[in-house]
GUSENU-589231 format. One record per atom (N, C-alpha, C, CB): residue in three letters; atom name; x, y, z. Coordinates in Angstrom, 3 decimals. Atoms other than C-alpha are relative to their C-alpha. Glycine has a CB too. Layout:
N
@code ALA, site CA, xx X, yy Y, zz Z
...
end
This chain:
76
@code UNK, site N, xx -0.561, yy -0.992, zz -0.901
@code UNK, site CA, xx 9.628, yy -14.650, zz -5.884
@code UNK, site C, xx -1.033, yy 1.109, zz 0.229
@code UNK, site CB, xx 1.328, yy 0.581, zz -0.571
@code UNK, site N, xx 0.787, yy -1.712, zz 0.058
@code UNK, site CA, xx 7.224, yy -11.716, zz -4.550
@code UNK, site C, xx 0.470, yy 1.157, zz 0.031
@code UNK, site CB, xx -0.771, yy 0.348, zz 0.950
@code UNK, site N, xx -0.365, yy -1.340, zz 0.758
@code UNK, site CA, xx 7.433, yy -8.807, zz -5.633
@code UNK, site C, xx -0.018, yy 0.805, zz 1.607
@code UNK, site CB, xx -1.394, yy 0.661, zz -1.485
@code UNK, site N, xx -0.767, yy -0.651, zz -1.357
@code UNK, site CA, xx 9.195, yy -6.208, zz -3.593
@code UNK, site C, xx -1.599, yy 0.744, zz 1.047
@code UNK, site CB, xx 1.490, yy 1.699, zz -0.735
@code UNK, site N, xx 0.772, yy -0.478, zz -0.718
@code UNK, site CA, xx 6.151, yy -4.428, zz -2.161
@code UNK, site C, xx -0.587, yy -0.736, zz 0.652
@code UNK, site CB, xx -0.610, yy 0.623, zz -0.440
@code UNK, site N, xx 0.936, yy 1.338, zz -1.043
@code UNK, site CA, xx 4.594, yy -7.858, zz -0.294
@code UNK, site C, xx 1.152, yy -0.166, zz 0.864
@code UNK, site CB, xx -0.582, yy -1.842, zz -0.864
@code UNK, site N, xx -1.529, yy 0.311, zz -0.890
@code UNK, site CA, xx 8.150, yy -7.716, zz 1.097
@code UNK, site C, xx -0.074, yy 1.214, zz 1.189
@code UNK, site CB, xx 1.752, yy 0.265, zz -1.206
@code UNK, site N, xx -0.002, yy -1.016, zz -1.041
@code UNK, site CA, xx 7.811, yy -4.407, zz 2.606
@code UNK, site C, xx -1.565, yy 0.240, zz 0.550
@code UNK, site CB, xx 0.668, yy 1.398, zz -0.632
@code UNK, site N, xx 0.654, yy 0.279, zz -0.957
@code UNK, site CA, xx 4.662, yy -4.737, zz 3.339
@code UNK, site C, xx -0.644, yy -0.732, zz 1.153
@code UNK, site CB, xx -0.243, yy 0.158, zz -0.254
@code UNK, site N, xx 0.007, yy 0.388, zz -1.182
@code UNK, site CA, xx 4.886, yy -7.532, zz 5.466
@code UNK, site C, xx 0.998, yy 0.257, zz 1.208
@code UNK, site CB, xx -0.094, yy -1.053, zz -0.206
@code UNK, site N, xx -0.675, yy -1.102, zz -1.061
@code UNK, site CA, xx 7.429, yy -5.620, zz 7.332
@code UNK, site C, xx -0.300, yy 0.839, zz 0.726
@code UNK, site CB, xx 0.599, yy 0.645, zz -0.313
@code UNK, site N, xx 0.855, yy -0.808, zz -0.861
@code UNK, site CA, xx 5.174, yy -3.208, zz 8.435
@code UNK, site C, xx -0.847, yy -0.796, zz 0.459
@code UNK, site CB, xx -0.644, yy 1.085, zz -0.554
@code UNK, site N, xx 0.898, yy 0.098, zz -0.715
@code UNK, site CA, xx 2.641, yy -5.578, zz 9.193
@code UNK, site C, xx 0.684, yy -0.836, zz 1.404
@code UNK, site CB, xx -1.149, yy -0.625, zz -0.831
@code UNK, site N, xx -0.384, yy 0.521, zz -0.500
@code UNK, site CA, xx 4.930, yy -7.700, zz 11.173
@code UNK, site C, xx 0.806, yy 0.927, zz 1.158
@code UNK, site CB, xx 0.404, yy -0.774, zz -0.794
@code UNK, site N, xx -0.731, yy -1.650, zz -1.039
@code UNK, site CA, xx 6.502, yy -4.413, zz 13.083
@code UNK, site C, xx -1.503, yy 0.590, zz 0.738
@code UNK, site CB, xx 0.872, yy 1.843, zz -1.506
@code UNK, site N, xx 1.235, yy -0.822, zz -0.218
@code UNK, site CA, xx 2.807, yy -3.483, zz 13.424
@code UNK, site C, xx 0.016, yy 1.693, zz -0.170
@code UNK, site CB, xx -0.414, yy -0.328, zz 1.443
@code UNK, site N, xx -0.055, yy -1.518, zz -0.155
@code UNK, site CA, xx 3.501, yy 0.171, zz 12.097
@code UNK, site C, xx -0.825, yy 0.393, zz -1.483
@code UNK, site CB, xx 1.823, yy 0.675, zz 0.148
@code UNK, site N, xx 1.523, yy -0.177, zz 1.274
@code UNK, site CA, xx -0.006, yy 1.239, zz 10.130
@code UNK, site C, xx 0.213, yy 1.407, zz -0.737
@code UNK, site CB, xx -1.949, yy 0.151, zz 0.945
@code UNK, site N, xx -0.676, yy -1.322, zz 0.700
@code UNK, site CA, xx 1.488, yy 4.920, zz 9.623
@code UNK, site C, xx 0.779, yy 0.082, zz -1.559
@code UNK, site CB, xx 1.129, yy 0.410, zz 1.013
@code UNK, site N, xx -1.272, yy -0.249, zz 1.068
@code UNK, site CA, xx 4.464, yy 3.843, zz 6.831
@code UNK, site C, xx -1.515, yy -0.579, zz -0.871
@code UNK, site CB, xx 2.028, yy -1.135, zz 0.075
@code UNK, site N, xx 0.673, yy 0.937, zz 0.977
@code UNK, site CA, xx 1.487, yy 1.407, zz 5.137
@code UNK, site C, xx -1.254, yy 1.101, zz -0.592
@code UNK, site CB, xx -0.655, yy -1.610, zz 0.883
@code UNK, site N, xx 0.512, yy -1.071, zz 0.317
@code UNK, site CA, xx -0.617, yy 4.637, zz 5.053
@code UNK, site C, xx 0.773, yy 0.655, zz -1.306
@code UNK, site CB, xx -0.015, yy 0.786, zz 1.205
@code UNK, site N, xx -0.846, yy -0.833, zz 1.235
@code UNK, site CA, xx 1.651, yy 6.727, zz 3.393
@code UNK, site C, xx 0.326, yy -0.684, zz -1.536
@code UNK, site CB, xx 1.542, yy 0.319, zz 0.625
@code UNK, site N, xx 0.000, yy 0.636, zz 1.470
@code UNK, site CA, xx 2.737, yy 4.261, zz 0.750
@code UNK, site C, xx -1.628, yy -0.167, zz -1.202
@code UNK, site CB, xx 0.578, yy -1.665, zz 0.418
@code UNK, site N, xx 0.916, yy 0.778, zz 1.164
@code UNK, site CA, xx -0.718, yy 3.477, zz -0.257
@code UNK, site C, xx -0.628, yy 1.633, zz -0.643
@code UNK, site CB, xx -1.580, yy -1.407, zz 0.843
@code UNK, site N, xx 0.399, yy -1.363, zz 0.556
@code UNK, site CA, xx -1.437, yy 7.751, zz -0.553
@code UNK, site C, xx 0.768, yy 0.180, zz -1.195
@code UNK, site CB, xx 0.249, yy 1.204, zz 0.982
@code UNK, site N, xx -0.518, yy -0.095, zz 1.871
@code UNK, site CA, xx 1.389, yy 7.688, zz -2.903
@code UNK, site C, xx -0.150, yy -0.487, zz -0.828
@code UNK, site CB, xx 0.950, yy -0.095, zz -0.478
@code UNK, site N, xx 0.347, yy 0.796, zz 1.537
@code UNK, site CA, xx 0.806, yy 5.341, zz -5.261
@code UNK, site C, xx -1.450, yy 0.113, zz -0.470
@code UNK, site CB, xx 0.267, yy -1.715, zz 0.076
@code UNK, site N, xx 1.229, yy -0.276, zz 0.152
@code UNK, site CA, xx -3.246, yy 6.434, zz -4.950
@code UNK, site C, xx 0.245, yy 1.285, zz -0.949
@code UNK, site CB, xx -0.792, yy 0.162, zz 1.388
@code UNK, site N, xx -0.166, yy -1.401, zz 0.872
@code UNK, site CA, xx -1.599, yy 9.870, zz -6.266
@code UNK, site C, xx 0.890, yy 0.026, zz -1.139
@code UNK, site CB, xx 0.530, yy 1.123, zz 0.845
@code UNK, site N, xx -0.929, yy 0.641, zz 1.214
@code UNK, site CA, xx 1.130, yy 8.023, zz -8.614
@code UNK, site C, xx -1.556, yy -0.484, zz -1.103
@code UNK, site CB, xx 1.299, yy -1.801, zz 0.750
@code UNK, site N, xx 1.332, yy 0.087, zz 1.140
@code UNK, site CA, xx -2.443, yy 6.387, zz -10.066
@code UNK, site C, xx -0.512, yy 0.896, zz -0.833
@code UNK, site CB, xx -1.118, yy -0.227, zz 0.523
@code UNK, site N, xx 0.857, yy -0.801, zz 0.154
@code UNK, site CA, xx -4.242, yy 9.658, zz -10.231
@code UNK, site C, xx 0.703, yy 0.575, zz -1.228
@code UNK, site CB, xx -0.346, yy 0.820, zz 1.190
@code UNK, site N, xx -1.275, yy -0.991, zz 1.251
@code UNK, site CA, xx -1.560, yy 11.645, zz -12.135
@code UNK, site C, xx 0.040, yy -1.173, zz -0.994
@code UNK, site CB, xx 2.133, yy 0.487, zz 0.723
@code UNK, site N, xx -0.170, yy 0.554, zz 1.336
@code UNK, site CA, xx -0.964, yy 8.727, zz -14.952
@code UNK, site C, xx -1.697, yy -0.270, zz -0.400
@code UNK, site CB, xx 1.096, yy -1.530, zz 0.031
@code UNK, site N, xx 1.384, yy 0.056, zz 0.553
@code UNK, site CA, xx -4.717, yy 8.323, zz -15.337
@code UNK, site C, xx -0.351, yy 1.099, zz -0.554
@code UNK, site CB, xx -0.967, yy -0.292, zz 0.883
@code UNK, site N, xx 0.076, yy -0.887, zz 0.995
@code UNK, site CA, xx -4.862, yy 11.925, zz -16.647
@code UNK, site C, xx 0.485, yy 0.583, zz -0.780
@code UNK, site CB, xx -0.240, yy 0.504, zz 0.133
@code UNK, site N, xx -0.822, yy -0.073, zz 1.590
@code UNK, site CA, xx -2.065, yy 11.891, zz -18.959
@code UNK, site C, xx -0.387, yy -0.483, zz -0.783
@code UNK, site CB, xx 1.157, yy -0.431, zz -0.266
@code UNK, site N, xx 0.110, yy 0.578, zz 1.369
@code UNK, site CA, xx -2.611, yy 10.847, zz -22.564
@code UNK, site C, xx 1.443, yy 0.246, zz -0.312
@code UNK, site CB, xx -1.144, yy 0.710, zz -1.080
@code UNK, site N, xx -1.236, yy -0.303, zz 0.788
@code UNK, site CA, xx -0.553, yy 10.605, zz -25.104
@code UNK, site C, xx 1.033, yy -0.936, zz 0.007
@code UNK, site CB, xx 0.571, yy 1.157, zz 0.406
@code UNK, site N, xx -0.702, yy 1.060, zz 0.135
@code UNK, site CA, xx 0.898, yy 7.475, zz -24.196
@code UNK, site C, xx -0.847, yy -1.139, zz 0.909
@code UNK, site CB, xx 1.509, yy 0.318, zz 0.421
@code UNK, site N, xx 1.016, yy 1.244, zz -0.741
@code UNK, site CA, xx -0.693, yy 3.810, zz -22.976
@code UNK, site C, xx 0.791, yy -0.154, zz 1.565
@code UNK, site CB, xx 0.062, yy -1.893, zz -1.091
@code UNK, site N, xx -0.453, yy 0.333, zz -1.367
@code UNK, site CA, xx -0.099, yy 4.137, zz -19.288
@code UNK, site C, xx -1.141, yy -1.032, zz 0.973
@code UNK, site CB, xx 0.240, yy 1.534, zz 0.746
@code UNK, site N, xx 0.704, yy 0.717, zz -0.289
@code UNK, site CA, xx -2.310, yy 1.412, zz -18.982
@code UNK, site C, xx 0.975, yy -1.319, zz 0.792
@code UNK, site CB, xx -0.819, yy -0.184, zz -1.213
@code UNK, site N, xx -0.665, yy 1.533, zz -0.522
@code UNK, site CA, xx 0.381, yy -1.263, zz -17.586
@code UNK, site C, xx 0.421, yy 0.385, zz 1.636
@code UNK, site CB, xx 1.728, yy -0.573, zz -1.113
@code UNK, site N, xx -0.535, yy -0.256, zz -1.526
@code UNK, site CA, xx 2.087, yy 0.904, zz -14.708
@code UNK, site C, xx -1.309, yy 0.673, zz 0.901
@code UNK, site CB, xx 1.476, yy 1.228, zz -0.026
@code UNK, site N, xx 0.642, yy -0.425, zz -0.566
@code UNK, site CA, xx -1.244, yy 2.095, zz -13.918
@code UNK, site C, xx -0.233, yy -1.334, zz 0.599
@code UNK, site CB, xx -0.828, yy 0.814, zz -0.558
@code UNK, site N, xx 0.351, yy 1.358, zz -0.820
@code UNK, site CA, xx -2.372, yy -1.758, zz -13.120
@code UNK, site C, xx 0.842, yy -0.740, zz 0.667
@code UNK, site CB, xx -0.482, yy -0.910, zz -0.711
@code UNK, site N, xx -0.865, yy 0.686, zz -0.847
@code UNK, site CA, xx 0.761, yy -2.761, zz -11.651
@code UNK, site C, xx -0.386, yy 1.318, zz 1.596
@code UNK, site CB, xx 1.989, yy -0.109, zz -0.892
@code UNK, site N, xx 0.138, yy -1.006, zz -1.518
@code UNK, site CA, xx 0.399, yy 0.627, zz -8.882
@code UNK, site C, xx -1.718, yy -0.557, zz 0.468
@code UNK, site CB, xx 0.084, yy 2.356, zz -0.443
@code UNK, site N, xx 0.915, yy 0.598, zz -0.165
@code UNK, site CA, xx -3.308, yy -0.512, zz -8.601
@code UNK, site C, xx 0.198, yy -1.180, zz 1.156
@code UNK, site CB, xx -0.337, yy -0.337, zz -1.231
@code UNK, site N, xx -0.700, yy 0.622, zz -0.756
@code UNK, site CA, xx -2.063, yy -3.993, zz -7.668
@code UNK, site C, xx 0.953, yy -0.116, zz 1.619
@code UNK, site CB, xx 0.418, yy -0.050, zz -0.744
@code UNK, site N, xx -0.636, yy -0.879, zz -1.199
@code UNK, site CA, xx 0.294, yy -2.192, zz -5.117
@code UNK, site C, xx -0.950, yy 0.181, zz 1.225
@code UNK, site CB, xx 0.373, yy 1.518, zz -0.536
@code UNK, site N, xx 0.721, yy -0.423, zz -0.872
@code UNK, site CA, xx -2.595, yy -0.488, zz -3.549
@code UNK, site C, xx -0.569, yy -1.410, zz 0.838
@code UNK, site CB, xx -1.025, yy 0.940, zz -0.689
@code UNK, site N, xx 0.583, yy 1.706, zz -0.409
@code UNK, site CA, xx -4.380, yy -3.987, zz -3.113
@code UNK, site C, xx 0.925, yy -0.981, zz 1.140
@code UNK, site CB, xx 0.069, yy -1.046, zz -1.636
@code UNK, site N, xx -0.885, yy 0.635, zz -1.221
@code UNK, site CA, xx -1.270, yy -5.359, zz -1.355
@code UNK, site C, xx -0.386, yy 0.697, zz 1.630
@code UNK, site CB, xx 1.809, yy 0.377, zz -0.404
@code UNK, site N, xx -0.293, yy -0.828, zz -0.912
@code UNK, site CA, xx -1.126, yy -2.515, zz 0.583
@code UNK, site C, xx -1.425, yy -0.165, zz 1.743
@code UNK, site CB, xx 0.010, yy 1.615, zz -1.083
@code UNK, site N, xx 1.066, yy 0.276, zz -0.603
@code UNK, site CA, xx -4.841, yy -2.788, zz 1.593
@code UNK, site C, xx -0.080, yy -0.871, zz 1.065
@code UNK, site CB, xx -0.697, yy -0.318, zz -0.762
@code UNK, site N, xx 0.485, yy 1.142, zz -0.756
@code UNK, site CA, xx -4.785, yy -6.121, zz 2.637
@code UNK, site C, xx 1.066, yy 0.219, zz 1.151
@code UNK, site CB, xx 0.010, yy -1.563, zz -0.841
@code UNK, site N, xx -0.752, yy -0.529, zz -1.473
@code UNK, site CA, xx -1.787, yy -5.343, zz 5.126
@code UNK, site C, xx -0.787, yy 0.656, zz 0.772
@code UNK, site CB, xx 1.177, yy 0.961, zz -0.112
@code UNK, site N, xx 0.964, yy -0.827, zz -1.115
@code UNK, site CA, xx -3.825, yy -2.629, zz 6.676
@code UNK, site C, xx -1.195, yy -0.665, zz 0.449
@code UNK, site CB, xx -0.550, yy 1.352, zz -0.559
@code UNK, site N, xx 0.953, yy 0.715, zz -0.712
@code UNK, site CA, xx -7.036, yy -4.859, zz 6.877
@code UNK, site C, xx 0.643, yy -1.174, zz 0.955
@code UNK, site CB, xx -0.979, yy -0.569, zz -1.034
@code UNK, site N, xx 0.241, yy 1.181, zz -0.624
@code UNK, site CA, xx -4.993, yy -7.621, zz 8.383
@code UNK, site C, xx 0.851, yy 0.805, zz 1.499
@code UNK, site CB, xx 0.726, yy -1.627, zz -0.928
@code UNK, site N, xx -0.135, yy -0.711, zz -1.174
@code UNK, site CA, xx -3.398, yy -4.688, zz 11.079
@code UNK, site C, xx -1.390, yy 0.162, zz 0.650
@code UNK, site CB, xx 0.670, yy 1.319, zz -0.273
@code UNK, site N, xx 1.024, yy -0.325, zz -0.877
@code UNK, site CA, xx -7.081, yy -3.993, zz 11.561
@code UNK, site C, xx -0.665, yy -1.001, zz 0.767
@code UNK, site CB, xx -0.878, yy 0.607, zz -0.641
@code UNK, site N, xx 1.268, yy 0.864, zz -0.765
@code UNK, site CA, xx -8.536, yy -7.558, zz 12.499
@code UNK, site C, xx 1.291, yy -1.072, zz 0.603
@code UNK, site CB, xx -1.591, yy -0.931, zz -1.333
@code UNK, site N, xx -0.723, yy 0.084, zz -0.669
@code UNK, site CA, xx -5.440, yy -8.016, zz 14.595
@code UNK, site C, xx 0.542, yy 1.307, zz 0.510
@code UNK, site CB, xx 0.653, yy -0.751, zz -0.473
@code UNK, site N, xx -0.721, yy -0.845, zz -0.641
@code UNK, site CA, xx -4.917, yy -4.986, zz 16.744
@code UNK, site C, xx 0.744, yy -0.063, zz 0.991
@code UNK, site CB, xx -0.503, yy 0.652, zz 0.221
@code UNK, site N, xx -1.234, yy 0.534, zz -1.218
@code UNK, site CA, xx -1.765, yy -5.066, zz 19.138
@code UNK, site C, xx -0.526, yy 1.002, zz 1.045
@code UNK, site CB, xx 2.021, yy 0.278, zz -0.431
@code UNK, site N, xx -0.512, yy -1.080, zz -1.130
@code UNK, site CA, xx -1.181, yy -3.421, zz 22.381
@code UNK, site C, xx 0.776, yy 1.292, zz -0.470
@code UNK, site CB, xx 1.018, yy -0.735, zz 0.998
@code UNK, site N, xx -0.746, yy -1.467, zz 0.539
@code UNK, site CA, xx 1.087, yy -0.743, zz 20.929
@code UNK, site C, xx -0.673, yy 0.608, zz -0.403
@code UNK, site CB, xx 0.941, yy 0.118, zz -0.928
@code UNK, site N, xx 0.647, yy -0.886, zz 0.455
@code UNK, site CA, xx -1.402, yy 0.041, zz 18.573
@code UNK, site C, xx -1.029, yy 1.110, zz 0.690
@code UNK, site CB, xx -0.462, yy -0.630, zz -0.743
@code UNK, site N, xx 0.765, yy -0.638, zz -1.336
@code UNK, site CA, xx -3.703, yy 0.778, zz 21.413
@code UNK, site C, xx 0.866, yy 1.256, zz 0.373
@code UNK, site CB, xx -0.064, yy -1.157, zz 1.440
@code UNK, site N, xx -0.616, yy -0.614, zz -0.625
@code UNK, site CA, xx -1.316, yy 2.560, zz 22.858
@code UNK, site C, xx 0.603, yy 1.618, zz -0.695
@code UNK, site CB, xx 0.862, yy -0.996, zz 0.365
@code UNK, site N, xx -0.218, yy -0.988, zz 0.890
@code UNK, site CA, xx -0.340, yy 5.087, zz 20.079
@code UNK, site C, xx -0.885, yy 0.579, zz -0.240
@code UNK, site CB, xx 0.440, yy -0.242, zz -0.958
@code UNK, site N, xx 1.321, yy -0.987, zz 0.024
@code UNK, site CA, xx -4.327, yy 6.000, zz 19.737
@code UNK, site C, xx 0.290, yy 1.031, zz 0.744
@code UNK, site CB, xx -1.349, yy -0.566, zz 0.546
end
């Protein structure tokens, strides 16, 4: 079964809307940032699962970029 974020992000890529796939990947870049400078506990697992995340996220946005629609055009 994939995991929920390949779910929503082929939703955006299939809607073609590069804005929501933005935002998600800032938060979890700033969900990373913040558990990477806590101690005090091994946040070594949810850091590589949000990681992961980003990576999904990525590849959505590269595959909006080497397929650009008309809309997208159009929203520049």
């Amino acid at each position: 079964m994939p995991k929920a974020i390949e779910l929503i992000v082929d939703g955006y890529v299939k809607l073609n809307d590069r804005k929501p796939l933005e935002v998600l990947k800032l938060h979890r870049q700033k969900l990373a940032g913040d558990l990477k400078g806590r101690t005090g506990f091994d946040y070594s697992q949810p850091i590589r699962q949000i990681d992961e995340e980003i990576s999904v996220i990525e590849a959505g946005l590269e595959s909006l970029n080497s397929h650009p629609s008309i809309g997208d055009a159009q929203r520049d």
